[in-house]
C-alpha positions in Angstrom: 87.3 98.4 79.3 84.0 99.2 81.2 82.5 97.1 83.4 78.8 96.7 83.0 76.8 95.3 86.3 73.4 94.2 85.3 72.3 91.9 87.9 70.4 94.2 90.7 71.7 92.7 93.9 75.1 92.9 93.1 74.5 96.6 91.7 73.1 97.8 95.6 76.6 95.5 97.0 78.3 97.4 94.9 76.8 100.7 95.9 76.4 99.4 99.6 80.6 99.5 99.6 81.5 102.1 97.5 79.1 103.7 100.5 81.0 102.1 103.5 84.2 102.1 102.2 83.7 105.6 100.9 84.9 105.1 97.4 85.2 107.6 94.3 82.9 105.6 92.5 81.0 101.9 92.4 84.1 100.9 89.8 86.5 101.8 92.3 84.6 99.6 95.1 84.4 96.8 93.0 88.3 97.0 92.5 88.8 97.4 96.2 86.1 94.2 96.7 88.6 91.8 93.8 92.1 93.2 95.1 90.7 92.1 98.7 89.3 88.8 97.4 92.1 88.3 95.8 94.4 88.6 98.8 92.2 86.6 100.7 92.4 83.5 98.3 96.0 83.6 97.9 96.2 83.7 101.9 94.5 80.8 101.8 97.4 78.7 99.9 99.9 77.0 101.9 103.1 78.7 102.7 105.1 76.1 101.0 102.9 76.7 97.4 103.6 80.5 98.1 107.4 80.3 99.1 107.8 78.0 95.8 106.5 80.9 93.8 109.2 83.0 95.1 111.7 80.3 94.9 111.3 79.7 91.2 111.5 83.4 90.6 114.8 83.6 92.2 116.0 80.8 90.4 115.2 82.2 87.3 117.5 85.1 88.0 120.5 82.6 88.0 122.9 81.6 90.3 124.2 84.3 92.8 127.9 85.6 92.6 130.2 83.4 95.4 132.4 85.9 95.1 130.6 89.0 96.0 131.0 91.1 99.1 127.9 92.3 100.3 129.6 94.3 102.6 132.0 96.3 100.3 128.6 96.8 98.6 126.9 98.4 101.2 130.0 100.9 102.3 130.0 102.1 98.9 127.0 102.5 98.4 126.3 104.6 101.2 129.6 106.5 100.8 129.5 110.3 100.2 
């Protein structure tokens, strides 16, 4: 889907990166500009609300095996 910038200013921003970042294109600065805003905004939650993301996603894989040897895993795995 294409992405249409009609406002002026934010057409030169977008140009003023895709210059200083030395982007293919003004679409490929603005991706850069929203991947690094994103990060920046999830930084900005508190390690407890990110560790719980990663918490429930491990938790939806189910409970873990009591029984199984990590260490026979390993040898075997790097056997020849």
């Amino acid at each position: 889907m294409p992405l249409y910038i009609r406002d002026d200013k934010v057409d030169a921003l977008a140009t003023q990166l895709q210059r200083e970042t030395n982007a293919s294109s003004k679409t490929e600065a603005v991706r850069i500009a929203l991947l690094h805003e994103l990060e920046r905004n999830r930084a900005r939650k508190p390690l407890r609300e990110r560790i719980a993301v990663f918490q429930a996603q491990a938790a939806a894989l189910g409970p873990s095996d009591p029984n199984f040897n990590m260490k026979a895993f390993m040898d075997e795995a790097w056997e020849d």
